[in-house]
Backbone bond lengths (Angstrom), bond angles and torsions (degrees), N, CA, C in turn:
res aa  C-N    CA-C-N  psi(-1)  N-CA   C-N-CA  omega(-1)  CA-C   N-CA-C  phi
1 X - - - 1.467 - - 1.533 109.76 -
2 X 1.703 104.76 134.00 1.771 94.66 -174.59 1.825 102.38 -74.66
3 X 1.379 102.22 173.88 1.304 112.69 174.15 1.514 107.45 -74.08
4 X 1.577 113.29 145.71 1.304 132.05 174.37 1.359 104.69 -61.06
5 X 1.158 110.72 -53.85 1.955 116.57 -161.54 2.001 97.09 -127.33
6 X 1.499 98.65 116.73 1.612 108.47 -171.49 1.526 94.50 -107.77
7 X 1.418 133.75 136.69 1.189 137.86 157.74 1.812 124.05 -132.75
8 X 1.049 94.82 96.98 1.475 125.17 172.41 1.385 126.65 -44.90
9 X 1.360 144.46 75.66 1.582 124.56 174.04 1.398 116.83 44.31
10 X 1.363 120.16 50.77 1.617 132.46 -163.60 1.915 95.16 -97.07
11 X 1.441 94.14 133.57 1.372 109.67 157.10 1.139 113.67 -164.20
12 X 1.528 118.12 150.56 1.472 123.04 166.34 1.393 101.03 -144.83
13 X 1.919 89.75 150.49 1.448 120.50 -161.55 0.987 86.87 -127.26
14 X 1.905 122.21 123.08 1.339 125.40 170.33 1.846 104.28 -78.27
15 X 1.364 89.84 -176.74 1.875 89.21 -176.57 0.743 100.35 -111.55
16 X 1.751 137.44 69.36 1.285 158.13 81.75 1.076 120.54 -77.70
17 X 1.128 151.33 23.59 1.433 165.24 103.01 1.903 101.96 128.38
18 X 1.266 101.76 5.45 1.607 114.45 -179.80 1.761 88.30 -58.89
19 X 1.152 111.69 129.33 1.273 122.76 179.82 1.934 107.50 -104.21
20 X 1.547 119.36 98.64 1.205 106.61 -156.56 1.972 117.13 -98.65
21 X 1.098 101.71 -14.89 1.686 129.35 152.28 1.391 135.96 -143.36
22 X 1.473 105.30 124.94 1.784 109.21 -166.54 1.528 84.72 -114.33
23 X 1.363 101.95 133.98 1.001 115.64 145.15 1.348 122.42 84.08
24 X 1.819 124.40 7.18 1.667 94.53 -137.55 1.701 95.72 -95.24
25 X 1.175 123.40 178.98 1.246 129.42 174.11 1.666 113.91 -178.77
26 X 1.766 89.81 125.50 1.737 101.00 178.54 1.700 105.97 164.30
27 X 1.208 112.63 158.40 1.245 130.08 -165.09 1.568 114.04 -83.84
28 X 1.846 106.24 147.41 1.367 94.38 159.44 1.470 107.01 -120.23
29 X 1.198 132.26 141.99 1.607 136.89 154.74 1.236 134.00 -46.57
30 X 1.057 105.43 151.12 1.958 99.32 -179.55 1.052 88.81 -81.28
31 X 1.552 108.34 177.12 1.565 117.38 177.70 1.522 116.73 52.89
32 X 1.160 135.58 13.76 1.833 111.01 -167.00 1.497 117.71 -119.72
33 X 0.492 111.06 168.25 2.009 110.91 174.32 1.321 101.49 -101.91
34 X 1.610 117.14 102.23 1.503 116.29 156.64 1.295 146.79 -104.88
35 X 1.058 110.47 119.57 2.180 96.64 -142.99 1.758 83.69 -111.60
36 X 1.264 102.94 123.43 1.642 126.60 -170.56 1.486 97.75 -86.93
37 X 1.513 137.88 137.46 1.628 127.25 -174.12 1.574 96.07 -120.07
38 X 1.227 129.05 175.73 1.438 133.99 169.91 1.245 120.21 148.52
39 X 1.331 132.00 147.80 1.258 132.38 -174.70 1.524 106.25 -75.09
40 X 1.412 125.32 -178.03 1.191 131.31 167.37 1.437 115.25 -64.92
41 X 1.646 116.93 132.42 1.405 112.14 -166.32 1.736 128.24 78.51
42 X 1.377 110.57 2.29 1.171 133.35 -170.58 1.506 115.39 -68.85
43 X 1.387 108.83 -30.99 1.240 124.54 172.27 1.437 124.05 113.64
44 X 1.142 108.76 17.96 2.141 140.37 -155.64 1.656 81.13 -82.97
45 X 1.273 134.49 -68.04 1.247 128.46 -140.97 1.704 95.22 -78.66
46 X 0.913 106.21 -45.20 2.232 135.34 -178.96 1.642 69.20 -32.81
47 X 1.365 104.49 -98.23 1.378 121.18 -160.12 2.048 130.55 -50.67
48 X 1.093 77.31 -15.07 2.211 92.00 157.75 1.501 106.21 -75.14
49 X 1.674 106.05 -57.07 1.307 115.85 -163.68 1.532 126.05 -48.19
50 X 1.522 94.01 -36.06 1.528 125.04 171.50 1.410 129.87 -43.27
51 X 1.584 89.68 -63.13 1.889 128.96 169.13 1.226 95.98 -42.04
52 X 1.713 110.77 -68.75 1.643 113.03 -159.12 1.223 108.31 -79.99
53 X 1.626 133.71 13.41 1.482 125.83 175.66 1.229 107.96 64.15
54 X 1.248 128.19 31.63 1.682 127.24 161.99 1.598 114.94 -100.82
55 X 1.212 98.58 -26.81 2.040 99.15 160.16 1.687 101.72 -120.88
56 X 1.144 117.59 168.09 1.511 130.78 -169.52 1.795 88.91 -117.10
57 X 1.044 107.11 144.18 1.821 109.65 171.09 1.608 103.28 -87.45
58 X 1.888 110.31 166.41 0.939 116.46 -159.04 1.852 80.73 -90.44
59 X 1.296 112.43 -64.08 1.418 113.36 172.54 1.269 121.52 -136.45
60 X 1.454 113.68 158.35 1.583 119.22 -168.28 1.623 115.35 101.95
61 X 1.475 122.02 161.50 1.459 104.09 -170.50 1.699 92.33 -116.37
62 X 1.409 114.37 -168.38 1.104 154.07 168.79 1.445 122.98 -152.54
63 X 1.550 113.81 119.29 1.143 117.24 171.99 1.493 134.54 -114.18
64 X 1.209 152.61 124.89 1.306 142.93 -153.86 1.569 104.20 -118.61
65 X 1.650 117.50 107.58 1.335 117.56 161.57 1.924 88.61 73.48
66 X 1.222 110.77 25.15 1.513 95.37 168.66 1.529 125.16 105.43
67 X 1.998 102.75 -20.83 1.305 110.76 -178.29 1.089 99.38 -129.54
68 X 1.766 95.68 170.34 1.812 105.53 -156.78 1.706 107.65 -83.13
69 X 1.504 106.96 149.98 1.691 83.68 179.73 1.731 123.68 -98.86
70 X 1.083 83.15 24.65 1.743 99.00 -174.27 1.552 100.16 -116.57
71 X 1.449 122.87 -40.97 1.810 130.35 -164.05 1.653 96.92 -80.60
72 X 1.617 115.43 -43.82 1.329 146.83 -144.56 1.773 113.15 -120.83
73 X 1.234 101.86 17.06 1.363 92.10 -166.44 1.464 130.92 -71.30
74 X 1.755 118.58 -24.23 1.542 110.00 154.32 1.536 122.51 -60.95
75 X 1.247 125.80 -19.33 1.311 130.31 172.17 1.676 117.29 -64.69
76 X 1.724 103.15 -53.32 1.412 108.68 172.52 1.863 115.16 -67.28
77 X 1.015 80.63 -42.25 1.698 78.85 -179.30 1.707 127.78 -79.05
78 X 0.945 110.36 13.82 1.415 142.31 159.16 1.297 100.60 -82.18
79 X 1.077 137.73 -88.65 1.854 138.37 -148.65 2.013 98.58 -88.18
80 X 1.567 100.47 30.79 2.006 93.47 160.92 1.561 87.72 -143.74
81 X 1.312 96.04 155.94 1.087 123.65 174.00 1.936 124.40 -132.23
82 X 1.260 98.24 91.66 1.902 90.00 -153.52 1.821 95.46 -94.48
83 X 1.332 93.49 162.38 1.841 95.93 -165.63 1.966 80.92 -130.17
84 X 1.668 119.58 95.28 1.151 110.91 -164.95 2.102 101.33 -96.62
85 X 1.133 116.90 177.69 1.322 127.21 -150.89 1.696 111.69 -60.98
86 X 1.370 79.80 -41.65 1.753 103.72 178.46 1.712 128.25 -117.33
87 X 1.765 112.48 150.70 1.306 111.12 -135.17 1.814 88.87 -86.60
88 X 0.679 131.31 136.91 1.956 120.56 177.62 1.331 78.33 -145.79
89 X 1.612 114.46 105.59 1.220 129.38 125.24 1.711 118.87 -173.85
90 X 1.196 116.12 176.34 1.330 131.79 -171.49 1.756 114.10 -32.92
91 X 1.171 137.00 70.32 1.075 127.68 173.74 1.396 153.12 -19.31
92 X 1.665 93.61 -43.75 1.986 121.30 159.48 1.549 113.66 -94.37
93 X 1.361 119.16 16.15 1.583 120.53 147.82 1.425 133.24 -84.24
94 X 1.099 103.71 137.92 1.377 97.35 -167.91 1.805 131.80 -64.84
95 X 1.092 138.41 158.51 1.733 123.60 178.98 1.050 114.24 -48.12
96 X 1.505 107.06 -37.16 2.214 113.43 -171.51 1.645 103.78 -84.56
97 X 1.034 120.39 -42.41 1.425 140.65 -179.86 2.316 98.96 -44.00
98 X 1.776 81.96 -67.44 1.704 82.79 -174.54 1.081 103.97 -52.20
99 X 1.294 129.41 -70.72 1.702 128.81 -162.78 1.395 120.30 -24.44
100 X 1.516 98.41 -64.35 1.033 127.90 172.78 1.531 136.56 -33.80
101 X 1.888 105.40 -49.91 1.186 124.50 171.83 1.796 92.33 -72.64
102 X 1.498 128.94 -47.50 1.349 107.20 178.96 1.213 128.02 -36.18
103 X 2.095 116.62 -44.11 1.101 117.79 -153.35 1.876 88.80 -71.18
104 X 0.965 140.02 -71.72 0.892 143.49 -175.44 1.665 139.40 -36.57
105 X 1.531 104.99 -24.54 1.034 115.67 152.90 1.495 130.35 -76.34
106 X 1.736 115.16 -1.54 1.538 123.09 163.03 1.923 112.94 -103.14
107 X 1.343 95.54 16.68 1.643 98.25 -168.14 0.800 145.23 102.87
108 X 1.389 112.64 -17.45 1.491 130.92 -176.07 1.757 129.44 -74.89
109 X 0.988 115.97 122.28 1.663 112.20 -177.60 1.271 112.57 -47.38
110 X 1.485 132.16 166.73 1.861 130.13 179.03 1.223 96.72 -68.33
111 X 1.507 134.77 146.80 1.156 152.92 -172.64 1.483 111.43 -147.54
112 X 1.827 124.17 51.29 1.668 109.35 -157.93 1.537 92.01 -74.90
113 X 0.960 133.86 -26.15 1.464 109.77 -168.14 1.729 91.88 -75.96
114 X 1.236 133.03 -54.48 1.880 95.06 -179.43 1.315 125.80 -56.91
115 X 1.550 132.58 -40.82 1.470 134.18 164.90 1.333 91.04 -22.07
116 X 1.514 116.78 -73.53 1.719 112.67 -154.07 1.714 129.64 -72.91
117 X 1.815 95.78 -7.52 1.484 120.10 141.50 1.626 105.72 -38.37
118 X 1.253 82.17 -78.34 1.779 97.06 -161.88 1.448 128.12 -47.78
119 X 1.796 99.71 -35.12 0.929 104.56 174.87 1.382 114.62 -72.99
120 X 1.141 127.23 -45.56 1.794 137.61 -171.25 1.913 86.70 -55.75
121 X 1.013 114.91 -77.26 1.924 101.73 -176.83 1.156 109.78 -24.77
122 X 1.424 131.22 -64.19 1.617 122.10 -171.96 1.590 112.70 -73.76
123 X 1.127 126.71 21.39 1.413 138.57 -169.78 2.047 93.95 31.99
124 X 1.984 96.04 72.29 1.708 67.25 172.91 2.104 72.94 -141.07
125 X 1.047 112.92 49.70 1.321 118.02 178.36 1.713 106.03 -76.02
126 X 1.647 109.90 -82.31 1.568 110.62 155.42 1.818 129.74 -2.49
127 X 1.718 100.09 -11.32 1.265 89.47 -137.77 2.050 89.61 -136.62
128 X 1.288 74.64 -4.88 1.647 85.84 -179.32 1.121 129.80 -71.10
129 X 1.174 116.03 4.71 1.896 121.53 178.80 2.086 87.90 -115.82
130 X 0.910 134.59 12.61 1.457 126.82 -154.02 1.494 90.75 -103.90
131 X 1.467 119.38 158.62 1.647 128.35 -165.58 2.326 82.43 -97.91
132 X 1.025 127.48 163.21 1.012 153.78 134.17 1.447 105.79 -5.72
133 X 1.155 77.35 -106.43 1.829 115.07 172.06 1.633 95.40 -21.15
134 X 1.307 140.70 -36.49 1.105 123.85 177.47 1.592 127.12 -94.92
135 X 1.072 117.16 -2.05 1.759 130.86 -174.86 1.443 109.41 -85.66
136 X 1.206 113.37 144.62 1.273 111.35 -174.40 1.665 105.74 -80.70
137 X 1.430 114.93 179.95 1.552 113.58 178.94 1.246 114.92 -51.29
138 X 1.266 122.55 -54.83 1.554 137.72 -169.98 1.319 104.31 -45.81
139 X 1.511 115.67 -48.18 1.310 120.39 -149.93 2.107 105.07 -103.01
140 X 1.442 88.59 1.35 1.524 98.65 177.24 1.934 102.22 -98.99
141 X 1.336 121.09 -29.38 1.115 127.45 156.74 1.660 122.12 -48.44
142 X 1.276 119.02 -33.30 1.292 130.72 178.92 1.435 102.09 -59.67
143 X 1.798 95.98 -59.17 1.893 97.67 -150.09 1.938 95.47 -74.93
144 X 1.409 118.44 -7.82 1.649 112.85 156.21 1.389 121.89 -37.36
145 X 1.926 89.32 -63.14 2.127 100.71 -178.40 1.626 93.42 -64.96
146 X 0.880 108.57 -40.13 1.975 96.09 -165.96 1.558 114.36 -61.74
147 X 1.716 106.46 -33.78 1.381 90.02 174.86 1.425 110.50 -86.23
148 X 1.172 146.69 0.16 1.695 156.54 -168.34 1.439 86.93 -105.46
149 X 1.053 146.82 -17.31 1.840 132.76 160.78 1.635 95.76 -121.80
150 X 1.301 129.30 55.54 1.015 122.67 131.07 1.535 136.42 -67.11
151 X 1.223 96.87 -49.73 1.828 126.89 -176.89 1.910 106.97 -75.39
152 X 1.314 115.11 -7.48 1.240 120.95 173.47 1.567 101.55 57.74
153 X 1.237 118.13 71.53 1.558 133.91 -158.21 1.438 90.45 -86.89
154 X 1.403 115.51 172.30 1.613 120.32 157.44 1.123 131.53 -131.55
155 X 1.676 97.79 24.76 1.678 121.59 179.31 1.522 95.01 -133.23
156 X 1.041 152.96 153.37 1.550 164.95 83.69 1.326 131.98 -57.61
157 X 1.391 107.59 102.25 1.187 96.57 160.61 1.525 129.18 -100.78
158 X 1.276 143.24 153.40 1.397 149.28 -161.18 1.670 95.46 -146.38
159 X 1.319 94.55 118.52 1.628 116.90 -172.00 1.462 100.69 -120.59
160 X 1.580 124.99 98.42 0.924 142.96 -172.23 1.774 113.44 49.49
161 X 0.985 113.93 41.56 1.499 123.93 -153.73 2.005 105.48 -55.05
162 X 1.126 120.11 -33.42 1.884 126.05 165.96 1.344 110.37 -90.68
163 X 1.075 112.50 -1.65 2.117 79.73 175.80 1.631 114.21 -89.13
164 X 1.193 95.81 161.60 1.277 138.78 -141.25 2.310 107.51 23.22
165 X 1.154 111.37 45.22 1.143 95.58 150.18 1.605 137.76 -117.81
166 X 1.072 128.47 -145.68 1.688 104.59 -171.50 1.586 90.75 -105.47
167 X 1.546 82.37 163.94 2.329 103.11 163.11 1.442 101.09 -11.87
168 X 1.707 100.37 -77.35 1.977 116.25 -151.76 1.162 98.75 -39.65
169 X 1.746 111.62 -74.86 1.589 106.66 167.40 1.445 148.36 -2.13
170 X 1.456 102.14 -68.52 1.311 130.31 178.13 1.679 96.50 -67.19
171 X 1.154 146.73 -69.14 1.411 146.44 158.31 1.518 112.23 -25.43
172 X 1.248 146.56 -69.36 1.062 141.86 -144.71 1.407 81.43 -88.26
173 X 1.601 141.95 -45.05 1.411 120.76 -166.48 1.440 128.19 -78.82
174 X 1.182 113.34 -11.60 1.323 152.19 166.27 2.223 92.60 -58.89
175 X 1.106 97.54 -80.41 1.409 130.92 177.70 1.823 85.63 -32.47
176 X 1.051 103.63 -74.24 2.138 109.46 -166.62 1.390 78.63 -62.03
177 X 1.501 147.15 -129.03 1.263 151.37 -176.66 1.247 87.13 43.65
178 X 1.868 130.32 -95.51 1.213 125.36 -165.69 1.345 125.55 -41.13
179 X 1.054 118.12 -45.89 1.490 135.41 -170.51 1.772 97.59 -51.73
180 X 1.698 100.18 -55.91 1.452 107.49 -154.95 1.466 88.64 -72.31
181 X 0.952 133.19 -24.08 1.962 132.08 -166.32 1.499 93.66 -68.20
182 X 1.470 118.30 -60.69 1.263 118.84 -174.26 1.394 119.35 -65.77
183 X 1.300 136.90 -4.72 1.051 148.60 140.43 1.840 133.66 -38.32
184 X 1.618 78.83 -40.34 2.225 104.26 179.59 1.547 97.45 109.13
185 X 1.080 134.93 5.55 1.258 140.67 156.85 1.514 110.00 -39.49
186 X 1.333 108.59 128.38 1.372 103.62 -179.21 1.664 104.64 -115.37
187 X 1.610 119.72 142.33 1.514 108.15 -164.11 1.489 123.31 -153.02
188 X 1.698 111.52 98.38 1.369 115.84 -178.18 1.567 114.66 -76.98
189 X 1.154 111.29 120.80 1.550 108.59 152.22 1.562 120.74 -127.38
190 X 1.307 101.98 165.19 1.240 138.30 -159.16 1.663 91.86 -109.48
191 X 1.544 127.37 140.85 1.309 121.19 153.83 1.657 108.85 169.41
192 X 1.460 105.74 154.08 1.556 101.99 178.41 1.277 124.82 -103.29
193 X 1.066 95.18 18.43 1.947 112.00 176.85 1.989 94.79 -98.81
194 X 1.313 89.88 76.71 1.736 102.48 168.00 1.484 115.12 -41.09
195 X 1.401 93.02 -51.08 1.854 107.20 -168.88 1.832 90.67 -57.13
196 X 1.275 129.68 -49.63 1.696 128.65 -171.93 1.511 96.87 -60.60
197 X 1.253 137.06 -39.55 1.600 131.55 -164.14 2.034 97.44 -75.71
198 X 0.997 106.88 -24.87 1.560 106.85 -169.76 1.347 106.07 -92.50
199 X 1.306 112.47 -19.19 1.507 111.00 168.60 1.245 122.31 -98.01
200 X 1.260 117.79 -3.70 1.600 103.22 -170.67 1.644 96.39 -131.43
201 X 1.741 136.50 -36.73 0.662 152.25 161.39 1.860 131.16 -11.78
202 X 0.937 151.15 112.61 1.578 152.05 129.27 1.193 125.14 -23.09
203 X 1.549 103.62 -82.73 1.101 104.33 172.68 1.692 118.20 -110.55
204 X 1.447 134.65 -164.55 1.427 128.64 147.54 1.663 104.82 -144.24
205 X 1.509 89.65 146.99 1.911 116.90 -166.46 1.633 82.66 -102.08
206 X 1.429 112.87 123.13 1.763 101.42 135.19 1.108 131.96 -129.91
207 X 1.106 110.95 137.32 2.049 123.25 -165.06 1.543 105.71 -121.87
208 X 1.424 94.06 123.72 1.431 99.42 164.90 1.400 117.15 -144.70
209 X 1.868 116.31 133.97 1.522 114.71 173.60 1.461 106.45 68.58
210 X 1.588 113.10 21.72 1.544 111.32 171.84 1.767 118.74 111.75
211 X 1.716 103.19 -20.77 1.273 97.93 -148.80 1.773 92.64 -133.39
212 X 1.567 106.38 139.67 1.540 104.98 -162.22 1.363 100.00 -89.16
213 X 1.071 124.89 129.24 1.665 137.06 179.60 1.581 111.47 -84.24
214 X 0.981 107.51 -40.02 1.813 110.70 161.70 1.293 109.71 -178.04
215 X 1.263 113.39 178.33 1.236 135.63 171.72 1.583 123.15 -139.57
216 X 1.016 118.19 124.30 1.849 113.02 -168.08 1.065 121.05 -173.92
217 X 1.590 117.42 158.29 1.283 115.71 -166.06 1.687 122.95 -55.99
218 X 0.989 136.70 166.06 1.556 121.85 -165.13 1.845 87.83 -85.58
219 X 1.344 111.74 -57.44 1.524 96.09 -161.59 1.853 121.16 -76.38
220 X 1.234 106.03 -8.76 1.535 116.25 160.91 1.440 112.84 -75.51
221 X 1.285 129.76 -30.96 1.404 122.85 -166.89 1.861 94.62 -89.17
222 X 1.467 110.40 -32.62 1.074 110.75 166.23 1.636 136.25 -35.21
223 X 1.939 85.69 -49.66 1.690 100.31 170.07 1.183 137.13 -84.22
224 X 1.334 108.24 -18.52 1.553 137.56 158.93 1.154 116.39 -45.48
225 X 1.382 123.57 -82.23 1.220 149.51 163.89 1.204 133.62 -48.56
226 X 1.735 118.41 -55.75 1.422 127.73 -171.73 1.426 116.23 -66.43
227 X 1.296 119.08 169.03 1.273 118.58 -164.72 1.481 101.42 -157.79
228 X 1.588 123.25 131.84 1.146 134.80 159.31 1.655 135.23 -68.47
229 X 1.017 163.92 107.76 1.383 165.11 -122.68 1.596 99.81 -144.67
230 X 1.698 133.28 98.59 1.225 134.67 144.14 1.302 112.20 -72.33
231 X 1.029 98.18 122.40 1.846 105.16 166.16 1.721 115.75 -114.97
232 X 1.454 117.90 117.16 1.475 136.11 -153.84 1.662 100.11 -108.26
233 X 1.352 105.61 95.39 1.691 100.05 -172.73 1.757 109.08 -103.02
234 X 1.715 71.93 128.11 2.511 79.09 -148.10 1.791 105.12 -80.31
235 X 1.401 111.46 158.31 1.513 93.99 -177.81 1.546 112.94 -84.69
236 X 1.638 125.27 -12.00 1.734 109.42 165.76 1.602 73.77 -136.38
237 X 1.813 96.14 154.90 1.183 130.05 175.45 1.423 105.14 -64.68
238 X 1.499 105.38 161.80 1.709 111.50 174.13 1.680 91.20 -142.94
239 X 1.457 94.58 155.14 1.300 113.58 167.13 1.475 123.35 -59.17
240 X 1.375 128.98 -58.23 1.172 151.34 176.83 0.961 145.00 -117.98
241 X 1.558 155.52 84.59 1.478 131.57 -176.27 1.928 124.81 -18.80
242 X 1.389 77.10 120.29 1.993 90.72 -177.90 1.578 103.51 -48.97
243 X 1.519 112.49 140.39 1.781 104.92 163.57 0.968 112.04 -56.97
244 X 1.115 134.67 -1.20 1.583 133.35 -169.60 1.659 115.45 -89.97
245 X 1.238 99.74 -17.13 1.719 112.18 -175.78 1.649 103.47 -108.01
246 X 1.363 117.53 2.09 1.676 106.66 -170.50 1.325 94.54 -41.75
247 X 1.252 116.26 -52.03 1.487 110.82 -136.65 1.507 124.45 -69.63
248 X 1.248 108.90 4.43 1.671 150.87 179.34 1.213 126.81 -70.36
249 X 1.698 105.55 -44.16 1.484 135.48 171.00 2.009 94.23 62.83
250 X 1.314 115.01 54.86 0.986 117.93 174.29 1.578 107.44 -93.09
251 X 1.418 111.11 153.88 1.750 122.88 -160.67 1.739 87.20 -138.80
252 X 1.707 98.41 127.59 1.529 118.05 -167.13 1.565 94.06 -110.04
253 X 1.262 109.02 151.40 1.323 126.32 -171.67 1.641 104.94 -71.51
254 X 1.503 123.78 -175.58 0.903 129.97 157.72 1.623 127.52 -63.18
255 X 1.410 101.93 -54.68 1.694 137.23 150.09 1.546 115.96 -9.04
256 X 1.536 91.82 -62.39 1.464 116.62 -176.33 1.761 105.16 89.07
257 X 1.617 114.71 -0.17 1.291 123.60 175.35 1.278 112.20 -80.12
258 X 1.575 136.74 -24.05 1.184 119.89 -162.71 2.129 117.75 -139.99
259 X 0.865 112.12 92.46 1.584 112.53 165.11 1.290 128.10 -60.87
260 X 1.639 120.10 124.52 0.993 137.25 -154.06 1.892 100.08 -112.87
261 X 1.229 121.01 113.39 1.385 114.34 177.13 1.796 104.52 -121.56
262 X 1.470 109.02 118.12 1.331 110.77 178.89 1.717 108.54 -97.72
263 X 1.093 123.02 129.42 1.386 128.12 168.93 1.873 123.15 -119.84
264 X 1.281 112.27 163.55 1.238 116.63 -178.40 1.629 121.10 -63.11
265 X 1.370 152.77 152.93 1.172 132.03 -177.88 1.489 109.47 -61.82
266 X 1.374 101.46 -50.80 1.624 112.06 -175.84 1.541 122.05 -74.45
267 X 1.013 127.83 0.88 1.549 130.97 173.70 1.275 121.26 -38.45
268 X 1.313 144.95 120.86 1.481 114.74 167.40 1.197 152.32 -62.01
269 X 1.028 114.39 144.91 1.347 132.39 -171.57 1.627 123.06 -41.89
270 X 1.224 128.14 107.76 1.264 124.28 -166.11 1.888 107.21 127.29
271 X 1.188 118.59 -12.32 1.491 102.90 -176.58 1.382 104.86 -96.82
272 X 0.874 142.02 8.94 2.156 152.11 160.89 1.322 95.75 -56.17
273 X 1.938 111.09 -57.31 1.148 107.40 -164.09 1.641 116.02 -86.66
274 X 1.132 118.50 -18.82 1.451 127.69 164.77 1.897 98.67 -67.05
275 X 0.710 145.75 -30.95 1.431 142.20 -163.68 1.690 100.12 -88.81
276 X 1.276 118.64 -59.74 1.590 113.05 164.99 1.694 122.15 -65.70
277 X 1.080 103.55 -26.31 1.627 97.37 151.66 1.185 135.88 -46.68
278 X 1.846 110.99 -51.49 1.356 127.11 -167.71 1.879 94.53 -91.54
279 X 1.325 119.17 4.15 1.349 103.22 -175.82 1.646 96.87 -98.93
280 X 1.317 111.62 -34.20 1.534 115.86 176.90 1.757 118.45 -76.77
281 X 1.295 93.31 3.78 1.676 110.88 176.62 1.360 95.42 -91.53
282 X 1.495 135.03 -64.14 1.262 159.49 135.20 2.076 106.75 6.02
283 X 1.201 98.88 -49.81 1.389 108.94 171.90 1.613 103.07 91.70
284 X 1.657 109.70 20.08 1.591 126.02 -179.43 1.881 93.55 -87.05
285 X 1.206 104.59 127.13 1.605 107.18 155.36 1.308 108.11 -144.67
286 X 1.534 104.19 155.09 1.449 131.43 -165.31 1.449 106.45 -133.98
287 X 1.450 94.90 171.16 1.678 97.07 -174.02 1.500 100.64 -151.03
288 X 1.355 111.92 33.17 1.509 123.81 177.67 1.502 113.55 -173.14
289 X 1.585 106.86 131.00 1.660 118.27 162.95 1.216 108.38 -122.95
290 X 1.352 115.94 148.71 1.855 135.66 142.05 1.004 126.37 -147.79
291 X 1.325 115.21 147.04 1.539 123.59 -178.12 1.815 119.04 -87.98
292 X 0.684 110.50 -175.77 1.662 144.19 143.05 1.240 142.60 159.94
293 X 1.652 114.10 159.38 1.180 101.44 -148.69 1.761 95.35 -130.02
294 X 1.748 102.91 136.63 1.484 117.93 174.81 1.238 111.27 -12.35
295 X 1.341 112.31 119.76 1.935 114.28 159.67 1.769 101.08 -81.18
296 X 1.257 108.09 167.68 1.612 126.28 151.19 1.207 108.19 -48.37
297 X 1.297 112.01 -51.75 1.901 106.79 179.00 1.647 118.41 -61.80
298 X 1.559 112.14 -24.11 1.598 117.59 174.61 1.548 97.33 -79.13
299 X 1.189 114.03 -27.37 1.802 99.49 -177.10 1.660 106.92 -77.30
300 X 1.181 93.42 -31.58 2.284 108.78 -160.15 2.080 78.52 -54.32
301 X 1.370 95.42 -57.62 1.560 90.64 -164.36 1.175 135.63 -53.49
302 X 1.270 112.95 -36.82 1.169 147.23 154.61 1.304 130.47 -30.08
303 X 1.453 115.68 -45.66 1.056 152.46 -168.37 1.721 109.19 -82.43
304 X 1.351 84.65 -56.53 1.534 89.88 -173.07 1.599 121.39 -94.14
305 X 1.813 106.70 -8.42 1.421 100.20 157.55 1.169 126.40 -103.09
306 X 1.600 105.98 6.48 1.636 93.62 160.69 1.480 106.59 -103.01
307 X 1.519 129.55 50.06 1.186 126.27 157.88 1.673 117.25 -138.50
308 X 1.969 96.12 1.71 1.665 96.78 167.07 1.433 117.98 -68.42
């Protein structure tokens, strides 16, 4: 099956010569959850904007579902539906009213019984005769996704789609996300809640300063990358790691109470216990272990300061 979303050797250079993507190139899948990572200025929004035919690239293409989004752009911009950071619209319109005018502004004939689908999923049904101007933030974030699945798109994008709203929020949209995936919904987001990209996520994009650092499956980059951390808390301090443990690449506290041994996820099985062996060979004893193991957010960082 070809890819939904094709991106070609894409860059654009504003005319201030700020160069805001070099180079990037790689595929998106139908169906997948793709959670895009990057600092502020990274080039995340540059590169949505692109997709959805609201900026033109300086060079390189983009194609949506097969067509160009610059040659083709009522075609591409039909099958996305982006839910962007901030609320821009009519305030004294009503919840059913906005949606509604969305669906129609992508082509679509009146459809109130799906609007009122849509609306009942985001629990903003109750709420559908209500002006704007009266909904709280949370619930003005909703009627965003509601008008971005008005048009029954087959791309989503979600551009920081939880910040600053509460838990419930963040749960129930999380909650629709799945629903819509299992549907064939295909769905990029953008966001700085790392811990949300590792949970809900397929794959992860990271871009920084213009330029995409990778793209990959979440639980392969996991194994690639991630890293386990034993920490061995000794019963009297030592000055130094014994020569006897170099080969361990163990890192001693300040304390001198506690050894830190980081290993690969995939290593085999059995060298934990060879390592407390050779520490009681060592004449090191302890009376405490714990682990932990690399988040996405220890890789995100990682990532991006070994490329400042």
């Amino acid at each position: 099956m070809p890819p939904i979303i094709s991106i070609r050797s894409l860059s654009k250079t504003y005319a201030n010569g700020f160069k805001a993507l070099d180079d990037v190139t790689f595929d998106i899948e139908e169906g997948e959850i793709l959670a895009l990572l990057g600092p502020n200025g990274a080039g995340k929004t540059t590169l949505i904007s692109i997709i959805c035919g609201m900026t033109n690239p300086s060079v390189g293409s983009v194609t949506v579902a097969g067509h160009d989004v610059v040659t083709e752009f009522r075609k591409t911009r039909g099958e996305i539906g982006l839910v962007p950071q901030e609320l821009t619209t009519d305030m004294f319109e009503t919840v059913f009213n906005t949606v509604s005018f969305s669906r129609g502004l992508n082509g679509k004939k009146a459809n109130p019984a799906l609007i009122d689908q849509i609306l009942r999923d985001l629990s903003l049904f109750d709420k559908r005769n209500n002006a704007l101007r009266e909904l709280s933030g949370g619930m003005k974030r909703r009627v965003l996704i509601a008008k971005a699945l008005s048009h029954e798109p087959r791309i989503l994008f979600l551009d920081e789609p939880t910040a600053g709203v509460d838990v419930a929020l963040r749960k129930d949209m999380w909650q629709l996300v799945e629903r819509l995936r299992k549907t064939g919904v295909t769905i990029i987001l953008t966001t700085h809640y790392i811990e949300e990209a590792q949970e809900i996520a397929d794959r992860i994009g990271v871009i920084d300063k213009g330029r995409l650092l990778l793209v990959e499956n979440k639980d392969a980059l996991m194994r690639k990358l991630g890293k386990k951390q034993l920490a061995i808390n000794l019963l009297e301090p030592i000055a130094s790691v014994p020569d006897s443990l170099s080969a361990w690449d163990l890192v001693l506290n300040e304390a001198g109470d506690q050894l830190v041994y980081s290993y690969e996820l995939d290593k085999n099985d059995g060298h934990v216990g060879r390592l407390l062996q050779a520490l009681e060979a060592a004449g090191l004893h302890f009376d405490d272990l714990s682990t932990r193991q690399t988040s996405l957010e220890d890789i995100f960082v990682s990532l991006i300061g070994a490329k400042a």
